[in-house]
Every structure is written in structure tokens, then in C-alpha cells.
C-alpha positions as CSV (number, residue, x, y, z in Angstrom):
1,X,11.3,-30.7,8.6
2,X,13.8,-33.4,8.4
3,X,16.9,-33.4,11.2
4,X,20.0,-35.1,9.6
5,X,22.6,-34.3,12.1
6,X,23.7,-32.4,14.9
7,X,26.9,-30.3,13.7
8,X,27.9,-28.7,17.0
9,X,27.3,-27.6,20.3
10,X,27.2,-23.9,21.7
11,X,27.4,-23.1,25.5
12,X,23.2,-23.3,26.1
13,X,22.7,-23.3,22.1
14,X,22.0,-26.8,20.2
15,X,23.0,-26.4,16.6
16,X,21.0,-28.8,14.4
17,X,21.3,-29.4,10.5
18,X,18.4,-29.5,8.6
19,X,17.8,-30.5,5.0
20,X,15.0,-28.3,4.5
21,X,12.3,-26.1,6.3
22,X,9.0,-23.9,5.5
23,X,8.6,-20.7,7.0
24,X,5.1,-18.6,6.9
25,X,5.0,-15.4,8.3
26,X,1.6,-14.0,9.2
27,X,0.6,-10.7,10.3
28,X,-2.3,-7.9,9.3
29,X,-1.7,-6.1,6.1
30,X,0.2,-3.4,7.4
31,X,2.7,-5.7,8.9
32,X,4.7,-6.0,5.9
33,X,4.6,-9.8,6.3
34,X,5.6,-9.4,2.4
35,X,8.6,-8.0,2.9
36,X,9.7,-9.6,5.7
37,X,9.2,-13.3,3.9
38,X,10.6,-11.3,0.6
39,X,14.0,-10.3,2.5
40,X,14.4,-13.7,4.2
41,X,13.8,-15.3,0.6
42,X,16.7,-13.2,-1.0
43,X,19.3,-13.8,2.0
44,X,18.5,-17.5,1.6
45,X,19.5,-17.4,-2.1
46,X,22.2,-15.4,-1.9
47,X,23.2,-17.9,0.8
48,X,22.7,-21.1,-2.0
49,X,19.5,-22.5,-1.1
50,X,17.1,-23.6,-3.5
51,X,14.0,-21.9,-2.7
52,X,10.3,-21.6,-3.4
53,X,7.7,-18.9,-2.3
54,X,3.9,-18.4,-1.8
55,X,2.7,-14.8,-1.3
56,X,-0.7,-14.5,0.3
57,X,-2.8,-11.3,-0.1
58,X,-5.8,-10.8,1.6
59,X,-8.9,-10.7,-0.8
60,X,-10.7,-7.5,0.7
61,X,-9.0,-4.1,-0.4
62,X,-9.0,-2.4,3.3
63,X,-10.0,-5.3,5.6
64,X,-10.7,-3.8,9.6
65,X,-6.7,-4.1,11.4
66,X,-6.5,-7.6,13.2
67,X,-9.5,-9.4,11.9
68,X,-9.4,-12.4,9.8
69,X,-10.2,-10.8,6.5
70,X,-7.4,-8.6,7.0
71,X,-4.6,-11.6,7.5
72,X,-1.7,-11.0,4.8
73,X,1.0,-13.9,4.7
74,X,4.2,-15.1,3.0
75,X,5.7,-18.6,2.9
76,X,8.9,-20.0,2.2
77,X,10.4,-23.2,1.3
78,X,14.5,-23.1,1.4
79,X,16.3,-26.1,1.1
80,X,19.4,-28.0,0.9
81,X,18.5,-30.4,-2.4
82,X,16.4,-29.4,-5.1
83,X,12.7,-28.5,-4.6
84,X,9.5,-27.9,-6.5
85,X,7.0,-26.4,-4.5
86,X,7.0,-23.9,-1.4
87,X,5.8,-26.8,1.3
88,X,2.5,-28.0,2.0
89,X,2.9,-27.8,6.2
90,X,5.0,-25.1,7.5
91,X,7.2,-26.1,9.8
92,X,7.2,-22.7,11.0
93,X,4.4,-20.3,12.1
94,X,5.7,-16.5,13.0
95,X,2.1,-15.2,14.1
96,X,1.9,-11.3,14.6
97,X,-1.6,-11.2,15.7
98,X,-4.5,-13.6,16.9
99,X,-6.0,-13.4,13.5
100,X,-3.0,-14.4,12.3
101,X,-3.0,-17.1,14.3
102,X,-6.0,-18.7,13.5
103,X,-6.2,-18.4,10.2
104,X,-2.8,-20.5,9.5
105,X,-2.7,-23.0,12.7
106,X,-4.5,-25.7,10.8
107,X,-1.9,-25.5,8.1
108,X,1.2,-26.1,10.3
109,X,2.4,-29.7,10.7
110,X,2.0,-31.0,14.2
111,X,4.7,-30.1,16.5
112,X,5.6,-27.1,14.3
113,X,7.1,-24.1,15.9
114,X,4.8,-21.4,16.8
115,X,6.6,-17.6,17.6
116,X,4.2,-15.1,18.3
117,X,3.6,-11.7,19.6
118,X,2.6,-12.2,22.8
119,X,1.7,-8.1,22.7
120,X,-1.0,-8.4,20.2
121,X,-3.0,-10.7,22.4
122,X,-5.3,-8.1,24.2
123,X,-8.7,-8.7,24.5
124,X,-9.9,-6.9,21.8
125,X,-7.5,-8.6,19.0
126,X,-8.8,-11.2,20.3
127,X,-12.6,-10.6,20.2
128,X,-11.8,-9.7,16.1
129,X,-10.5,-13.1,16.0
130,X,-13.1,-14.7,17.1
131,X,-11.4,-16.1,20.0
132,X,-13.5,-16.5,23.2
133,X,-10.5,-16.9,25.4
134,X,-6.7,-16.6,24.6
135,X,-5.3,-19.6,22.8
136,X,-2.4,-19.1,24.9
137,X,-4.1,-20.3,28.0
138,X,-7.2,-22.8,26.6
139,X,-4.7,-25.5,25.2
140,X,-5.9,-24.5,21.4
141,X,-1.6,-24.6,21.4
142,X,-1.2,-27.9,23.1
143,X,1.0,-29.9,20.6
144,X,2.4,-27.0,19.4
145,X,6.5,-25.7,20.1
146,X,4.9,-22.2,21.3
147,X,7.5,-19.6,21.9
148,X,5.9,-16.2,23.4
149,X,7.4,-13.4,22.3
150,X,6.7,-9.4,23.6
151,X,7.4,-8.1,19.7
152,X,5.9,-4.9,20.1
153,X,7.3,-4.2,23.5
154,X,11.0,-5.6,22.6
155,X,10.9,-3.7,19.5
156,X,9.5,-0.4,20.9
157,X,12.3,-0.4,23.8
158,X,15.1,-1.2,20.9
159,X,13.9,2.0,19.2
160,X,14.2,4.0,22.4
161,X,16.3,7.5,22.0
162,X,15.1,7.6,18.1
163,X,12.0,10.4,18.7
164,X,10.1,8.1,16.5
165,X,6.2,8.8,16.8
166,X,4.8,5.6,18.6
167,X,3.0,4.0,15.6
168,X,6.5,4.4,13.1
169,X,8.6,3.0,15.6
170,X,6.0,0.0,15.9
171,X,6.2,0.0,11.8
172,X,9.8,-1.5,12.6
173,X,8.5,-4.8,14.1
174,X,8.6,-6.7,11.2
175,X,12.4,-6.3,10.8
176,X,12.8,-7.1,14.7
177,X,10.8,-10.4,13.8
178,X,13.2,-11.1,11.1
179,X,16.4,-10.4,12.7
180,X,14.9,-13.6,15.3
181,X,14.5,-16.2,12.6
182,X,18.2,-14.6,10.5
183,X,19.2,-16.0,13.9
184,X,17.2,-19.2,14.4
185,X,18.6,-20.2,10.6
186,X,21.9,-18.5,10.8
187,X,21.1,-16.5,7.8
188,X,23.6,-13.4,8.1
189,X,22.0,-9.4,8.5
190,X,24.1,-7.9,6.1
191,X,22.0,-8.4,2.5
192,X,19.2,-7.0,4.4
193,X,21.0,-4.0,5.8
194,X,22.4,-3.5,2.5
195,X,19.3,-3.2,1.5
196,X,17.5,-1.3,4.1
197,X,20.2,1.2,3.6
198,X,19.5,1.5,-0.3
199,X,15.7,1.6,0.2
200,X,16.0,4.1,2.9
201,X,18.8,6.3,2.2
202,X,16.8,9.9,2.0
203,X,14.6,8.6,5.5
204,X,17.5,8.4,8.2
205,X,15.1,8.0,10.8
206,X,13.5,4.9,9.4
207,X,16.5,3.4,8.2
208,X,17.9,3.7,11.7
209,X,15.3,2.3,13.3
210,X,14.6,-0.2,10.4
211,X,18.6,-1.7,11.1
212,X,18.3,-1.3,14.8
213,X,15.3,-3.2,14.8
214,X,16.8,-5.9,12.8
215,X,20.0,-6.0,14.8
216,X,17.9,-6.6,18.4
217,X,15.8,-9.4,17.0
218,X,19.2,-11.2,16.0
219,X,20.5,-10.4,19.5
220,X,17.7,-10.8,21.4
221,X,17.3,-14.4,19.8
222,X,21.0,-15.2,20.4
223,X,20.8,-14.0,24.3
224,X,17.1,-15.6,25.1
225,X,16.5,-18.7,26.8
226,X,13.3,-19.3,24.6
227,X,15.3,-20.0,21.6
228,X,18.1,-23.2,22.8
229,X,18.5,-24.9,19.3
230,X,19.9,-23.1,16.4
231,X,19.2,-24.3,13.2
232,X,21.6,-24.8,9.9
233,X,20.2,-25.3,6.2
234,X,23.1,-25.9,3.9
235,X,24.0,-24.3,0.6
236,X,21.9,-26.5,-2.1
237,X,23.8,-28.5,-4.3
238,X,22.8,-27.1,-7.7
239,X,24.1,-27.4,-11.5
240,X,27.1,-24.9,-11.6
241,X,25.4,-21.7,-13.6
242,X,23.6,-18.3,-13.7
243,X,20.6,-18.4,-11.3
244,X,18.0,-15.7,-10.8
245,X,15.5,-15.2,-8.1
246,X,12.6,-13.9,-10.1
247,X,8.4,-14.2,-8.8
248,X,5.5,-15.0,-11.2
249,X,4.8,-11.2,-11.9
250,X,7.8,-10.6,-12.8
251,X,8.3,-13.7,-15.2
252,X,4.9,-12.5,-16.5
253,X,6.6,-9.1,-17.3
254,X,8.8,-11.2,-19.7
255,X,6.5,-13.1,-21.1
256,X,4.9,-10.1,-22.1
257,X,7.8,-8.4,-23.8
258,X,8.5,-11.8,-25.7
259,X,5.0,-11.4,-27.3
260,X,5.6,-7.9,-28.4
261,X,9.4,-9.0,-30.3
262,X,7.7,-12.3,-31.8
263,X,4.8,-10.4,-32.9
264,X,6.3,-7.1,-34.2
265,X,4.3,-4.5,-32.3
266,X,5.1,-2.2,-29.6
267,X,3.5,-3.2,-25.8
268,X,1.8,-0.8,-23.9
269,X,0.6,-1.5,-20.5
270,X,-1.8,0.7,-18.4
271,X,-2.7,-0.2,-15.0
272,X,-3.6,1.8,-11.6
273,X,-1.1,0.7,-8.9
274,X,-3.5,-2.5,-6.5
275,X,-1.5,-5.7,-4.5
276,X,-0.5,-8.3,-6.0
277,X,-0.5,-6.6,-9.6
278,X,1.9,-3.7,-9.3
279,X,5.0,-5.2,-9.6
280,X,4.2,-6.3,-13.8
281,X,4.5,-2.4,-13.8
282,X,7.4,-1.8,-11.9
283,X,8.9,-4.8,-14.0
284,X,8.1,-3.1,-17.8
285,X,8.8,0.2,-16.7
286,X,12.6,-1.1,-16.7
287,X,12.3,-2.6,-20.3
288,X,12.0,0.4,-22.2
289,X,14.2,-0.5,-24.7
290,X,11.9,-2.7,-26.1
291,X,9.7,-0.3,-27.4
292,X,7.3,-0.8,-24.1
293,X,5.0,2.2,-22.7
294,X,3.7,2.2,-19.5
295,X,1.4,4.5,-17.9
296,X,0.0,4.3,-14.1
297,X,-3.5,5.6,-14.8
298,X,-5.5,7.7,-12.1
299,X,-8.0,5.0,-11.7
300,X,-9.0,1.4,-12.9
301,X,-11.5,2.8,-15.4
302,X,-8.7,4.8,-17.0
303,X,-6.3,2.2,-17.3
304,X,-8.7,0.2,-19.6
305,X,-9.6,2.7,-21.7
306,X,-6.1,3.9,-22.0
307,X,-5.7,0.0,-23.1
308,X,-8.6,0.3,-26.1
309,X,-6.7,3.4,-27.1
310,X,-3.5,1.8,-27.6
311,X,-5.0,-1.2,-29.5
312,X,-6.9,0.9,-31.9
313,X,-4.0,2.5,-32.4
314,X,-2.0,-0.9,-33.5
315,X,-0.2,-1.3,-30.1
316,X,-0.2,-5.1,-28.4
317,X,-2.3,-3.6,-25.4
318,X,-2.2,-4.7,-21.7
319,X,-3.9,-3.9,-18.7
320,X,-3.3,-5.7,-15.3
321,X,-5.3,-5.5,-11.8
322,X,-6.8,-7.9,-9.0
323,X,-9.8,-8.9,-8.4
324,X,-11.5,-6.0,-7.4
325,X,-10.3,-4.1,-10.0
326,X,-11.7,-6.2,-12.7
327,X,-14.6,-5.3,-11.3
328,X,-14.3,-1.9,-11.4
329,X,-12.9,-2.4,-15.7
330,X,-15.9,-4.6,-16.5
331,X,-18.3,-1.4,-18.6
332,X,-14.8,-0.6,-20.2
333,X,-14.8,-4.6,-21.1
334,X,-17.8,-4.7,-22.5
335,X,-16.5,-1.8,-25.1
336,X,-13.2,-3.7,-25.5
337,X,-15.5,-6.4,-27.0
338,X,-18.1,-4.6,-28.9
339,X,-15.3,-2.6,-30.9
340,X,-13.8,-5.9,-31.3
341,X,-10.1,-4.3,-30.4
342,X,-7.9,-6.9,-28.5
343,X,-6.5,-6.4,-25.2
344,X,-5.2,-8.3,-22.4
345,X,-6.1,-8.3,-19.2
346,X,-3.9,-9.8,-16.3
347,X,-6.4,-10.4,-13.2
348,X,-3.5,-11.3,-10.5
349,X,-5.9,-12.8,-8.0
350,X,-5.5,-12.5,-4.2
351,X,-5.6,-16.3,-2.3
352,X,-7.7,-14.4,-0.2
């Protein structure tokens, strides 16, 4: 994190400018630590920042809530100059959970700034963890910019009035998390409100409590002691041009169809629907035009043998999973290669 000038002061708010930063958000699975990361990614482009990503999926399929397996993350590099890689030491740890917290404190540089829900730090959390006693008291965090936060409670009482069942409303916390850092990197709510509105348009309920959420981080942040500097990452200074925000999957998508035009034969891709893979799906379902097929099959097993079919029958066949699904494909492989009929398999591997 490199400080290259103050711009201005606010009554109790220090405004610094940065010229770049890296983020990871941490969390359990169902979290949506994706998301989150994803949303804060697409404001900061919109916003002109060069930008660079690192998804992290956790390797197990259904890892137990709050242990270590079960950690998902998402980092991001944003930045005022051009840049190559998202960061090696986040400057920035947003923990939502003890596992969380372990698993990514030896990655973040020393002095980093830790925000964490305080909330998730009960005994039990902290037993999966494998945390004798808190961090928050044993000096684990000594070192460390630790900012405390009650996420769950803050979040719940912003949701009051909604008649949202207790584990929905706590479904929102991500976005209340979010609106903190929009706030902390004066990155403005309204792409992602734009957006939560679009995704959420036939569920009022959740896109109420989604927005309010996101609108009491931001406030919360701004009206907070804990938070006194506000930082500033300005817009990059990039060749003037067409830029698009795309992730491997989806550049993988294209790849695909470019195959299929240079070598003359209709793509069809089968998959079932597993993390990190399904968005090459979602991606060629949009490219019809090209003479691409896809079909979401009722099971690994079936996706590969849908696969076979389409390459006996002359198509450029596809199949895409992760790592457990390959697994699950490997009889159907073996048949692939007796029969001698080609097809591709995309294993999109979890860091995990």
C-alpha cells in the first residue's frame, strides 16, 4: 500500500490518496465472499481503476460452516497505474469468521488492516478454528490495524421492520460489509444498487434488505469512530479505448467458440452446474449464434456421456467441472479413450 499524499481533511475523517491497494474478503461459503469481492471489482472499474482479481474456492464440496475447510475468499488488486497481478500481501483483511481469520492472517502484509466480525467470535467458531483462545484477546493480532466490528448484530438491527426470517436477514451481511469498505475507498453505492435491483426485482423482500443492508455499512462507516481515515484510489491512467472486465472462465468461453469458427464444427458443451466451473456455461449459453449447444446435465456422469455423444456425432465436444467432478467423469473417460472420440475436458480447479 503506497501513501502518496494527503488530499483533504474532513471534520474527524483523514482523507489519504493511495496509488494502489489489495483487498481479500474472507468468509465461510455461504457468505457470498464472491460476490461481495465481484461487486466491489465492477464499481472499481467502472470507477477507472486498473484492476486484477483472485477468486478462492474452497476445495471440499460441502465443508462443515466455520471451519477451515469451509473458508471461501476473493481478492482484489485496484490501482491507480497499470498492474499485472492481483497483489501478493493484502493490505486488507475483511475476516467474517475465525476460520476466516486464520486461514489468511499470514498472507497480509504487516500492519495491514484487519475488519472483522466481532459476532462470529463465540466459542464454538472458535473451537472449529482451532483457536484455543480468541485472537482478539491473546495478541495473535498485535501488529495488526484491528478494527472490531458487530457485523451480524449491526446488520440484523438495519434489517429491523422487514419480517425477514432470522437466517435471510443475516444472508444480507455481506452487502453491509461492503457498503463499509464502498466507504473506506469512496467507491459510490449506486452500480451495486443498480444491480441488486436488477438481480432482485421479482424478491422485494431481499432486494430491500439487500440495499438497506448496503446503505447502513456505508453509513455506519461514515458515522463510526473506528474508521478516522478515508481512503482515495484515483482513476488509472490507461490508453484511451474499449475496456472489458471479463474473468478467466469467461475468456475461456471465448476461446472455445474461436476453436469451433477456425475449425468448422459446431461446439457443444455439457456440464452439471459445480463452483468455479459454472460460469463457462452461463458464458456459451449467450453465444448461440455460433452454432453452440449447451445442455446442463442431471449429473456429472451425464454430462460426459452427453460429450461422447456429441463427438461421435461430428460436434467439437466439451465438458467442464472441478475437481471433484472429474472424479466423478473418470469411467466415462476411460470410454472417451477407448472409442478414441475426442473431447475436452475443462477441470476448473478450486485453490482449495
Amino acid at each position: 500500500m503506497t501513501i502518496t499524499t494527503e488530499i483533504e481533511n474532513k471534520p474527524g475523517k483523514e482523507v489519504v490518496e493511495l496509488e494502489n491497494v489489495t483487498i481479500r474478503f474472507a468468509g465461510d461459503s455461504g457468505d457470498g465472499m464472491q460476490l461481495t469481492g465481484t461487486q466491489f471489482t465492477n464499481t472499481s472499474a467502472i470507477l477507472g481503476n486498473d484492476i486484477s482479481t483472485l477468486p478462492d474456492f474452497p476445495a471440499e464440496i460441502r465443508a462443515p460452516a466455520g471451519s477451515i475447510p469451509g473458508v471461501s475468499g476473493f481478492q482484489i488488486n485496484f490501482s491507480s497505474r497499470d498492474i499485472r497481478t492481483p497483489g501478493d500481501e493484502p493490505n486488507v483483511l475483511v475476516a467474517m469468521n475465525p476460520a476466516a481469520l486464520k486461514v489468511n492472517l499470514p498472507d497480509l502484509e504487516k500492519g495491514g488492516i484487519i475488519i472483522l466480525n466481532s459476532d462470529a467470535f463465540a466459542e464454538l467458531n472458535l473451537k472449529k478454528a482451532g483457536y484455543e483462545k480468541s485472537p482478539l484477546e491473546d495478541g495473535t493480532l498485535a501488529g495488526y490495524r484491528v478494527i472490531s466490528i458487530p457485523l451480524s448484530e449491526l446488520n440484523s438491527n438495519a434489517l429491523k421492520g422487514l419480517n425477514l426470517p432470522k437466517k435471510e436477514a443475516e444472508r444480507s451481511k455481506n452487502f453491509f460489509a461492503l457498503g463499509m469498505m464502498y466507504w473506506l475507498y469512496d467507491r459510490p453505492l449506486e452500480p451495486t444498487l443498480k444491480w441488486i435491483q436488477a438481480k432482485f426485482q421479482k424478491k422485494p423482500e431481499i432486494l430491500t434488505a439487500n440495499s438497506q443492508a448496503l446503505r447502513a455499512g456505508f453509513n455506519y462507516a461514515d458515522t463510526t469512530e473506528l474508521f478516522t481515515t478515508h481512503y482515495r484510489v484515483r482513476k488509472a491512467n490507461l490508453a484511451p479505448g474499449k475496456y472489458r472486465n471479463i474473468t478467466g472462465n469467461e475468456a475461456t468461453a471465448l476461446g472455445f467458440i474461436a476453436a469451433s469458427q477456425v475449425a468448422q464444427r459446431p461446439l457443444f458443451y455439457a456440464s452439471y452446474p459445480i463452483t468455479p466451473a459454472s460460469d463457462i456455461l452461463h458464458e456459451l449459453s449467450r453465444h448461440k449464434n455460433f452454432r453452440i449447444k449447451t445442455f446442463q446435465a442431471e449429473d456429472e456422469i451425464a454430462a460426459i456421456g452427453a460429450a461422447i455423444g456429441a463427438a461421435f456425432s461430428g460436434h467439437l465436444a466439451l465438458t467442464g467441472t472441478s475437481g471433484p467432478g472429474v472424479a466423478l467423469k473418470s469411467e466415462a473417460i476411460g470410454l472417451a479413450v477407448m472409442t478414441e472420440l475426442p473431447v475436452v475436458i475443462a477441470n476448473i480447479q478450486r485453490g482449495g
